[in-house]
C-alpha positions as CSV (number, residue, x, y, z in Angstrom):
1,X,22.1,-44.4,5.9
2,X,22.1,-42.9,9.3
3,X,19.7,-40.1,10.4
4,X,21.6,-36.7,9.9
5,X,22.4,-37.8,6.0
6,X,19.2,-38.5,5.0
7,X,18.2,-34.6,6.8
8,X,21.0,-33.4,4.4
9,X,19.9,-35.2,1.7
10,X,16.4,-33.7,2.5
11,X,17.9,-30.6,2.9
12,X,19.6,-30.1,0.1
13,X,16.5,-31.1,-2.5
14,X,14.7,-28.3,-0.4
15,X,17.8,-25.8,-1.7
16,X,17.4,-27.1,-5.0
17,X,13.7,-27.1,-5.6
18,X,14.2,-23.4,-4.2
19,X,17.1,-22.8,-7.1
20,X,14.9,-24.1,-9.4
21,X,11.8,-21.9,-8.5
22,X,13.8,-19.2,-8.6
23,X,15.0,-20.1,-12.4
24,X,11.8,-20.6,-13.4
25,X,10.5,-17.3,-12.1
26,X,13.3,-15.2,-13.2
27,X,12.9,-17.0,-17.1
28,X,9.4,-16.0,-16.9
29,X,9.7,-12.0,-17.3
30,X,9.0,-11.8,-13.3
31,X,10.9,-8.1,-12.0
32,X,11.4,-6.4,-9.1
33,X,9.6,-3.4,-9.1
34,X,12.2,-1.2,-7.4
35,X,15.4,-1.7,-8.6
36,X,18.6,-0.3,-10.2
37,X,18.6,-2.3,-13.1
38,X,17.9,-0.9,-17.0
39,X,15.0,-3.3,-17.2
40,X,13.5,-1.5,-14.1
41,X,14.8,2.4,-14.0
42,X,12.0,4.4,-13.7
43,X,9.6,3.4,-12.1
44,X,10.9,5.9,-9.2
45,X,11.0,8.6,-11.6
46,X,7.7,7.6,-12.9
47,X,6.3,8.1,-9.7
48,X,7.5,11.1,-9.3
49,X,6.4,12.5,-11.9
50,X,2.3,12.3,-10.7
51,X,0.7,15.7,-9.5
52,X,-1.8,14.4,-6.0
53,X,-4.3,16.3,-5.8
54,X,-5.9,17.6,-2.5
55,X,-7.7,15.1,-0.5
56,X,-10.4,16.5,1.8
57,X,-10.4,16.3,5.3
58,X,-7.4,16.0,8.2
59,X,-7.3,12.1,7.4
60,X,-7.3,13.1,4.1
61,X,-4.4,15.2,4.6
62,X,-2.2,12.6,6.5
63,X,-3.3,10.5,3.1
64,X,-1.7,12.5,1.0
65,X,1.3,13.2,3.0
66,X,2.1,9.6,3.2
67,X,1.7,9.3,-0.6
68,X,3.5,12.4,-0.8
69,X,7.1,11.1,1.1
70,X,6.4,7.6,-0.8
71,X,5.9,9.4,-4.6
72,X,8.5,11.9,-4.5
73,X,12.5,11.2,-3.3
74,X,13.6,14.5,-4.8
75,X,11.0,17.0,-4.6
76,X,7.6,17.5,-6.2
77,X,7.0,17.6,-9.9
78,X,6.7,20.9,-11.9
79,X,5.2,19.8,-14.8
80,X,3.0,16.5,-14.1
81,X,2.1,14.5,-17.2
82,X,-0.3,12.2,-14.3
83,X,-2.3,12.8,-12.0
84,X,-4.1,11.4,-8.8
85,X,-7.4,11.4,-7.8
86,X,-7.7,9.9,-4.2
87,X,-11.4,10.1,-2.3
88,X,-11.2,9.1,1.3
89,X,-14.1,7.4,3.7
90,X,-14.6,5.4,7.1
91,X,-17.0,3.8,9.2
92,X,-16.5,2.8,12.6
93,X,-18.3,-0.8,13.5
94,X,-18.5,-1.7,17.1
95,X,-17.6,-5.7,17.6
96,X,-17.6,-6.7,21.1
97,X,-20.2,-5.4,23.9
98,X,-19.4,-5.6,28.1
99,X,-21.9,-6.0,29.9
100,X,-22.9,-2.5,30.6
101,X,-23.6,-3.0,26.9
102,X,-20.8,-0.3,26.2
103,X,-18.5,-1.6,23.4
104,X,-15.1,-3.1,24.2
105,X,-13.8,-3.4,21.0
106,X,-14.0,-1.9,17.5
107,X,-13.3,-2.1,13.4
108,X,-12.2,1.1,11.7
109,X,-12.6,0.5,7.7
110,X,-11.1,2.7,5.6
111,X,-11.8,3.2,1.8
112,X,-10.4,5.1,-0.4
113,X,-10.8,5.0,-4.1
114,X,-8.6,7.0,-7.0
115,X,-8.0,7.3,-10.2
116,X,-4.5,7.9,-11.9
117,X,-5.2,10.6,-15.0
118,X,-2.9,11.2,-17.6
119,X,-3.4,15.5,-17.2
120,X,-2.9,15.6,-21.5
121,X,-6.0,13.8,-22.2
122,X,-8.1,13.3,-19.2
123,X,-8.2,10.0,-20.0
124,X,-7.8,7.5,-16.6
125,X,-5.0,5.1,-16.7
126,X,-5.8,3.1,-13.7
127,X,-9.0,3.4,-11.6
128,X,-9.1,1.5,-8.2
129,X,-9.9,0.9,-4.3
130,X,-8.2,0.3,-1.8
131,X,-9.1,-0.9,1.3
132,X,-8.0,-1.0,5.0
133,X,-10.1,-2.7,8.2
134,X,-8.3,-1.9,11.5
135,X,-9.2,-3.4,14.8
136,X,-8.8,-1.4,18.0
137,X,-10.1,-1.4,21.8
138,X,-12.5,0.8,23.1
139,X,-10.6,2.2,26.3
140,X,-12.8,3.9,29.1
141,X,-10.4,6.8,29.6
142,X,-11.3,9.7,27.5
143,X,-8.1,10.7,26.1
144,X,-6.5,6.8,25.7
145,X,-9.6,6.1,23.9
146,X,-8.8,9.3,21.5
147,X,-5.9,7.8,21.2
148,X,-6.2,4.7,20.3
149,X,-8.9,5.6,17.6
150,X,-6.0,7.9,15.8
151,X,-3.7,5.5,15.9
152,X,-5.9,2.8,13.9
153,X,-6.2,5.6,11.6
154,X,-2.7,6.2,10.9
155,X,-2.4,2.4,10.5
156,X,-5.0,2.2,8.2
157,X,-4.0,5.3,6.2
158,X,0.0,4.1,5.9
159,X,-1.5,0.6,4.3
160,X,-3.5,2.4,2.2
161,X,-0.9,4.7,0.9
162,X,1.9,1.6,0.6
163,X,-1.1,0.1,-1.9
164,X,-1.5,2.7,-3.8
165,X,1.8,3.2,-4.4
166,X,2.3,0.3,-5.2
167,X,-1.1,-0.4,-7.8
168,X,-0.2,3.2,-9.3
169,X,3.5,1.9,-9.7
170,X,2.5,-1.1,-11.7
171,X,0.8,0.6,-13.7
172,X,3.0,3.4,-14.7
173,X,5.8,0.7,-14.9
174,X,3.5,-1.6,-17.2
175,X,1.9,1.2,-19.4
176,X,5.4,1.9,-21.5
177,X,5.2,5.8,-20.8
């Protein structure tokens, strides 16, 4: 068997374990969360249907905007049967020092915790955390250093808002409502 059949041969088992993954995950309930399907409509309507509450601060502001475009395709909710409850804090850590013992280098974390309300009851569907650590330099021009510290907190603020869309997603698509 020469060389370039047994790389097909090796191939191909690699395309058919894949097949078979893919079987076994699809027999075992696993969905798409976004979708067109029956089994998945929704969830988009779902989401638009949460009221998000103020969020204090200008970070906090950006926050909720980017939750805002991600929760509502056709316009904000009237009526909200949900609602979100988002806190916002960060700490800047310096990492690396030159040796003027100025830093070079920096961590932004990000934390934001929420709560997703049903607005009937009071009761909280989903409480949670999410959770962003940026890395950025330390530049020695004023305004580049300005910057580059807003820029690591629109990074950070855009992967918090894709996971809580996501967490508040699952949960609205897994509660039956």
């Amino acid at each position: 068997m020469s060389l370039s059949r047994r790389t097909l041969l090796r191939r191909a088992g690699g395309f058919g374990a894949l097949a078979v993954a893919a079987a076994l995950t699809a027999a075992c309930g696993f969905q798409p969360l976004y979708g067109s399907s029956s089994a998945r409509a929704g969830v988009s309507e779902k989401l638009a249907q949460v009221e998000i509450t103020n969020i204090p601060n200008r970070y906090g502001q950006q926050l909720r905007n980017n939750l805002i475009d991600r929760f509502y395709r056709d316009g904000r909710p009237t009526m909200s049967p949900y609602r979100l409850e988002v806190g916002l804090s960060a700490t800047e850590q310096k990492l690396a020092l030159r040796k003027d013992s100025t830093a070079e280098r920096a961590q932004l974390a990000v934390v934001a915790p929420f709560r997703l309300i049903e607005s009937a009851t009071g009761r909280a569907l989903f409480t949670g955390s999410s959770r962003a650590l940026i890395s950025y330099n330390i530049l020695e021009e004023q305004y580049a250093s300005v910057v580059t510290v807003d820029n690591a907190y629109d990074r950070a603020l855009v992967q918090i808002a894709d996971d809580i869309t996501n967490r508040v997603a699952m949960t609205l698509n897994n509660s039956g409502t």
